[in-house]
N, CA, C and O atoms as a DFTB+ gen file, in Angstrom:
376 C
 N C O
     1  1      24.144      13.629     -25.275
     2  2      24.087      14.138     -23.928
     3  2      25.018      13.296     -23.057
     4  3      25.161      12.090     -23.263
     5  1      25.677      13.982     -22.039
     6  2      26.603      13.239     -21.801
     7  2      26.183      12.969     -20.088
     8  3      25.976      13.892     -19.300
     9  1      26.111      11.431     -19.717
    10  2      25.128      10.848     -18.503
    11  2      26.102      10.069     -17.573
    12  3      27.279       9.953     -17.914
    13  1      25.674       9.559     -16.471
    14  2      26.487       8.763     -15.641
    15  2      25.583       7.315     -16.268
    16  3      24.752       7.223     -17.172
    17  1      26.098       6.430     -15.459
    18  2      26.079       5.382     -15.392
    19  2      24.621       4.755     -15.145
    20  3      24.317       3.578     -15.340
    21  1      23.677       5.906     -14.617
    22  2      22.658       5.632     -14.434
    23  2      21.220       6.515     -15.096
    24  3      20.000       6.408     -14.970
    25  1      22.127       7.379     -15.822
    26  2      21.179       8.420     -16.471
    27  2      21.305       9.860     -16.436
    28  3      21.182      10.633     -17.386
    29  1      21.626      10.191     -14.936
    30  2      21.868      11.335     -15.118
    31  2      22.522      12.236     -15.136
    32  3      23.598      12.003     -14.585
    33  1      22.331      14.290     -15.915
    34  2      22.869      14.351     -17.152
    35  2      24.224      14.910     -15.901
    36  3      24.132      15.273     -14.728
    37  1      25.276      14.771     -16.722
    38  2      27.002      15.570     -15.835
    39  2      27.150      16.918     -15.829
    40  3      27.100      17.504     -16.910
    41  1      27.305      17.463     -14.933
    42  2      27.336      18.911     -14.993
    43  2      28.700      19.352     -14.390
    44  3      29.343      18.854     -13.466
    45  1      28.922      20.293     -15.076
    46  2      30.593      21.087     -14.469
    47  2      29.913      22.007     -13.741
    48  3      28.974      22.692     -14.148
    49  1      30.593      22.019     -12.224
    50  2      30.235      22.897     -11.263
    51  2      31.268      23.827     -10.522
    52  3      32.410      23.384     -10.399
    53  1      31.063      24.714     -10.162
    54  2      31.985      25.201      -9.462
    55  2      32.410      24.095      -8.142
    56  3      31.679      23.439      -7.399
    57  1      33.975      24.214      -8.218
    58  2      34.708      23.317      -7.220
    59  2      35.177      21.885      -7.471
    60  3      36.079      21.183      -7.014
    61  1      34.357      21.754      -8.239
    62  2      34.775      20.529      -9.795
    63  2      36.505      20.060      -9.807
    64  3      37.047      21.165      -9.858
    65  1      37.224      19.392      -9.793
    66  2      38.529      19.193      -9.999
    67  2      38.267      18.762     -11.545
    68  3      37.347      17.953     -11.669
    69  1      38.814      19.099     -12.554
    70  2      38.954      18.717     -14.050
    71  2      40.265      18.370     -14.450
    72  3      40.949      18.117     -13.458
    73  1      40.858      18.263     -15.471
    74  2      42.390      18.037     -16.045
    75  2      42.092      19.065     -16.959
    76  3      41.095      19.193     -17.669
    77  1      43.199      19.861     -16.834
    78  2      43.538      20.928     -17.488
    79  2      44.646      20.827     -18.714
    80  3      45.824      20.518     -18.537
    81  1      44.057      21.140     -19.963
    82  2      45.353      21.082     -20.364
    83  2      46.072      22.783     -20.777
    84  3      45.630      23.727     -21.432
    85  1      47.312      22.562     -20.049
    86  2      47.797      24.558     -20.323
    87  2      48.361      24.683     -21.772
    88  3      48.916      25.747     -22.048
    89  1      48.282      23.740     -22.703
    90  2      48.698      24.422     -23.882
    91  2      47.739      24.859     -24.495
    92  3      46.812      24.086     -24.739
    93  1      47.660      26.538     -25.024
    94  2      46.664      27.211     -25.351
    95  2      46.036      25.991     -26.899
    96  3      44.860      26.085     -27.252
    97  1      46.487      25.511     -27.239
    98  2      46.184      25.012     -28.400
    99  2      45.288      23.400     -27.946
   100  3      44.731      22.591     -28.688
   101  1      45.412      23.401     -26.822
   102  2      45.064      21.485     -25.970
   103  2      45.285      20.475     -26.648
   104  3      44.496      19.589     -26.977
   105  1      47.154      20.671     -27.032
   106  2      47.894      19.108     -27.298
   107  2      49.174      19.212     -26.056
   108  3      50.322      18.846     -26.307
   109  1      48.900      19.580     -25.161
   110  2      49.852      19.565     -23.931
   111  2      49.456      18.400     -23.162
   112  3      48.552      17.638     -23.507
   113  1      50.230      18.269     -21.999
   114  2      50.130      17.489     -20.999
   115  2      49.055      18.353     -20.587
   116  3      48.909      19.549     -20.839
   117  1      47.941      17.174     -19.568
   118  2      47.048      17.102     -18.696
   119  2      47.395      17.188     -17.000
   120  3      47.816      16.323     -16.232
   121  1      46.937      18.970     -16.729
   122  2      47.053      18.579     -15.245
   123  2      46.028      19.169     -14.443
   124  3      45.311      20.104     -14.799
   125  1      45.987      18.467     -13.133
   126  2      44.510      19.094     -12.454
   127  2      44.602      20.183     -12.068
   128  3      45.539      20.945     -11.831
   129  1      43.274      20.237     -11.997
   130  2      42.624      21.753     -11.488
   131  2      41.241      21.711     -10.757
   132  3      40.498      20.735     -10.870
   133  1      40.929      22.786     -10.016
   134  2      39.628      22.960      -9.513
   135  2      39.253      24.588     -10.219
   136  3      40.034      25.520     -10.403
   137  1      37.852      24.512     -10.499
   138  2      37.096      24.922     -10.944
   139  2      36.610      26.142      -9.976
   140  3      35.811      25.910      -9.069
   141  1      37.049      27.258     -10.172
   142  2      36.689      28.481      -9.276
   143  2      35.049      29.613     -10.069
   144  3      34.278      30.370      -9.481
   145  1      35.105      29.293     -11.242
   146  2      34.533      29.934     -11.707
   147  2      34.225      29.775     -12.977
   148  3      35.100      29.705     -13.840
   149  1      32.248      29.659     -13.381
   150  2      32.031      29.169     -14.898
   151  2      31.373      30.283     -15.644
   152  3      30.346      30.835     -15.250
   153  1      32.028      30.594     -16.768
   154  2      30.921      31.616     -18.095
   155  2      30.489      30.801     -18.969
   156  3      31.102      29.844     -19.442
   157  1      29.508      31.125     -19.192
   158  2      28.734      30.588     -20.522
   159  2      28.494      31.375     -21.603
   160  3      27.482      32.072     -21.666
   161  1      29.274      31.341     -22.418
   162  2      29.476      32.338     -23.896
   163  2      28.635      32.910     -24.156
   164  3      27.800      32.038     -23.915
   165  1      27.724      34.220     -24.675
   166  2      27.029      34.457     -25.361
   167  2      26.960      33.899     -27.079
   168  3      25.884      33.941     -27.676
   169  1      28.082      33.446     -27.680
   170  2      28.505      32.642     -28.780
   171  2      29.700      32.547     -28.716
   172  3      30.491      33.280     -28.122
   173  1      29.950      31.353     -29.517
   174  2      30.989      30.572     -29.546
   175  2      32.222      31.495     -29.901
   176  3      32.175      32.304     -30.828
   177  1      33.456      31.293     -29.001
   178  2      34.598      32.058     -29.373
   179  2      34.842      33.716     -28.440
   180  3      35.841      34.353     -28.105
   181  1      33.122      33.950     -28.261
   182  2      33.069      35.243     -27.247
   183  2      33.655      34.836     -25.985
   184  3      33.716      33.686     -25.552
   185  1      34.139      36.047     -25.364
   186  2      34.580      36.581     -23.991
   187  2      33.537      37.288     -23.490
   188  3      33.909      37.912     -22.496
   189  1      32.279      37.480     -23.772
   190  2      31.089      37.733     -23.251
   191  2      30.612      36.577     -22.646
   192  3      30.963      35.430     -22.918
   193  1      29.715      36.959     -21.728
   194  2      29.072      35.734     -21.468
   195  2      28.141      36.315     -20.069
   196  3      27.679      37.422     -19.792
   197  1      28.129      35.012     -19.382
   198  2      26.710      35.202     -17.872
   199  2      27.419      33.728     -16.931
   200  3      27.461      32.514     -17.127
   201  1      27.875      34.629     -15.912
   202  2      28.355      33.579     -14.633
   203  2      27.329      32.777     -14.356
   204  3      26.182      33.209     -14.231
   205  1      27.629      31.617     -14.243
   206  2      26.683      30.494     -13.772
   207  2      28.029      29.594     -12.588
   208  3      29.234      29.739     -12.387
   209  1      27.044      28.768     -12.112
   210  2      27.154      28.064     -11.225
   211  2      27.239      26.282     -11.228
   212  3      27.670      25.560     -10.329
   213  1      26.852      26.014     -12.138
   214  2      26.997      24.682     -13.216
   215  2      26.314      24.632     -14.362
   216  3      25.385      25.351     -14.730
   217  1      27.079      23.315     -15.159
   218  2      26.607      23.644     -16.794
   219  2      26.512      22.689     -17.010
   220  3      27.517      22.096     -16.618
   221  1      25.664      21.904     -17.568
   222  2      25.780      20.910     -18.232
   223  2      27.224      20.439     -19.244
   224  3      27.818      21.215     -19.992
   225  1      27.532      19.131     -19.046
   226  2      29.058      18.553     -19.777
   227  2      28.700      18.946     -21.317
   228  3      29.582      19.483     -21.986
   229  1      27.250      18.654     -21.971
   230  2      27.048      18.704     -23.198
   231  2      27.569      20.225     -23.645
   232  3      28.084      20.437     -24.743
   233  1      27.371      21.181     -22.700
   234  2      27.682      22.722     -23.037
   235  2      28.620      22.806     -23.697
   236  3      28.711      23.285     -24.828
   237  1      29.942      22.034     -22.606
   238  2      31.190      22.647     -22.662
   239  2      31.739      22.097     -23.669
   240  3      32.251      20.985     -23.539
   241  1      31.747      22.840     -25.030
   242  2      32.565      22.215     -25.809
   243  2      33.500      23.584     -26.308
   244  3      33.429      24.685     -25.761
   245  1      34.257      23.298     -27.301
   246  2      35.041      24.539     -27.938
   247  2      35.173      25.785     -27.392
   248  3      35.717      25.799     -26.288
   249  1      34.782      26.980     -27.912
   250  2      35.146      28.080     -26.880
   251  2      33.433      28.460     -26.354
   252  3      33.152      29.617     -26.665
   253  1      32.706      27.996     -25.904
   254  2      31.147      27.950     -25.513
   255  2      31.388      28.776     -24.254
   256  3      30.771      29.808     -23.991
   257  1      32.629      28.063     -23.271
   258  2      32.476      28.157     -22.013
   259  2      34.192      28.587     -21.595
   260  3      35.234      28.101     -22.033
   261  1      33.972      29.693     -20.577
   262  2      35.431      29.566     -19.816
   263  2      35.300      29.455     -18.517
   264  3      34.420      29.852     -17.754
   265  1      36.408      28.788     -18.325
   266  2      36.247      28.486     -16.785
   267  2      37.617      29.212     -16.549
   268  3      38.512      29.469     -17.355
   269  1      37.478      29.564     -14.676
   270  2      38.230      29.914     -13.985
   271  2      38.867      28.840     -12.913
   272  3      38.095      28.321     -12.107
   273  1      40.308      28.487     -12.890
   274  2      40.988      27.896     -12.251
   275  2      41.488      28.386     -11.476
   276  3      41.979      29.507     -11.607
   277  1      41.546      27.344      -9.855
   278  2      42.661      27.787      -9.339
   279  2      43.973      28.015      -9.155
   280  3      44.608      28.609      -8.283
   281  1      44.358      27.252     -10.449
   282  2      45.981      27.826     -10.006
   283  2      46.353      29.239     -10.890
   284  3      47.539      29.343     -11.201
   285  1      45.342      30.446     -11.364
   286  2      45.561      31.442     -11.418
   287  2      45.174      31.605     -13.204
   288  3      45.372      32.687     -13.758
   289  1      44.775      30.747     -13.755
   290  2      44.868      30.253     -15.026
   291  2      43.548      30.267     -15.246
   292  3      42.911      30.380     -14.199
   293  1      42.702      30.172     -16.513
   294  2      41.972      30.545     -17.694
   295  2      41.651      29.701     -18.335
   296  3      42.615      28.957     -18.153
   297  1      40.778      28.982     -19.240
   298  2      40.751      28.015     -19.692
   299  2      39.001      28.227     -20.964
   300  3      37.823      28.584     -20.943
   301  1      39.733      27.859     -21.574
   302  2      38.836      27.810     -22.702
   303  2      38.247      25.955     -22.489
   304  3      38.929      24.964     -22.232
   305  1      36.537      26.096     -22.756
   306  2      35.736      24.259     -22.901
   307  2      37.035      23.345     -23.460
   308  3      37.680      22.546     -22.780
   309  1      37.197      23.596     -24.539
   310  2      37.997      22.330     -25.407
   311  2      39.603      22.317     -24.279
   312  3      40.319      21.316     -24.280
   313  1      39.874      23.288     -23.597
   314  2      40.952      22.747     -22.569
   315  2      41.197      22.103     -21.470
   316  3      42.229      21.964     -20.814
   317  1      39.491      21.494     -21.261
   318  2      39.036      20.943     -19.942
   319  2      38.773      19.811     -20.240
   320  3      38.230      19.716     -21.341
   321  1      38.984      18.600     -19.541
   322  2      38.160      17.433     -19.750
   323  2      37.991      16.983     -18.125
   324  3      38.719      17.130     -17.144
   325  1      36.499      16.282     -18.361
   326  2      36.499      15.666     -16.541
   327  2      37.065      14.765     -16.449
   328  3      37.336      14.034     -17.401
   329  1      37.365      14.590     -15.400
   330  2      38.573      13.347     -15.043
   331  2      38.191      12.264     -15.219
   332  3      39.113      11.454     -15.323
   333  1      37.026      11.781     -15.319
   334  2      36.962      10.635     -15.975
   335  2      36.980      10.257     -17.073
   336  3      37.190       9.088     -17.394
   337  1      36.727      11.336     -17.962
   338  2      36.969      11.196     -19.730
   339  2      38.299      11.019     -19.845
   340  3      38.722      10.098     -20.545
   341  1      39.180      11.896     -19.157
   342  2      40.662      11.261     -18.935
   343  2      41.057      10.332     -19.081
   344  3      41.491       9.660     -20.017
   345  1      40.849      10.218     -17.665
   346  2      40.942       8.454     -17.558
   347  2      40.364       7.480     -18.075
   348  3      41.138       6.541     -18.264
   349  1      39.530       7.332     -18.327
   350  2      38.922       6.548     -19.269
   351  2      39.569       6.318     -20.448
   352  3      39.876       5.152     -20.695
   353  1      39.975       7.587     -21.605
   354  2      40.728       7.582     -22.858
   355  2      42.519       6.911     -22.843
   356  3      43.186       6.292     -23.672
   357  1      42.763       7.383     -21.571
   358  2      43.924       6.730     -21.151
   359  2      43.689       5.144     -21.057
   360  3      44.427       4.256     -21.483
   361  1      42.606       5.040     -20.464
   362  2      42.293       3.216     -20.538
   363  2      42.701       2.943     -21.638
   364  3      43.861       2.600     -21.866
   365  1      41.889       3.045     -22.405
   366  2      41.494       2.672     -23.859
   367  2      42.804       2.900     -24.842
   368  3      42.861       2.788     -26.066
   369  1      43.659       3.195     -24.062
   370  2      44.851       3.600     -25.080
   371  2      45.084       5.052     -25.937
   372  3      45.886       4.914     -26.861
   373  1      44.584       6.267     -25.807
   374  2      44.259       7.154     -26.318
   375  2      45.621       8.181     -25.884
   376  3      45.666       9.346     -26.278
């Protein structure tokens, strides 16, 4: 489960700024984005799904979840990371 610093759990919300990555495959460069809009898959890989309003970080993995960006763009879970996982991996040398 994925927590802050003090316990509790991270949720992707609408309005969220994330790092985006635009290569459909996510070995591109990382650039930001805000978060206009979240689905939550009916299963993994579907384009079905149920608009929500935040999700838990643990959700978003692989194709679970798509989000809607503002700069006009689409985004499959595994193309999102929050900016602090970013940054953070960038710390660490990643």
């Amino acid at each position: 489960m994925t927590t802050n610093e003090i316990g509790e759990i991270m949720k992707l919300k609408v309005g969220d700024v994330v790092s985006w990555n635009s290569d459909s495959w996510g070995r591109g460069s990382y650039k930001d984005a805000v978060v206009t809009g979240i689905q939550s898959n009916f299963k993994n890989g579907s384009k079905d799904g149920v608009s929500v309003e935040e999700i838990d970080w643990v959700y978003v993995t692989e194709s679970n979840v798509i989000v809607t960006l503002d700069n006009g763009h689409w985004a499959w879970a595994y193309q999102i990371k929050h900016k602090w996982t970013l940054e953070f991996n960038l710390w660490e040398g990643e």
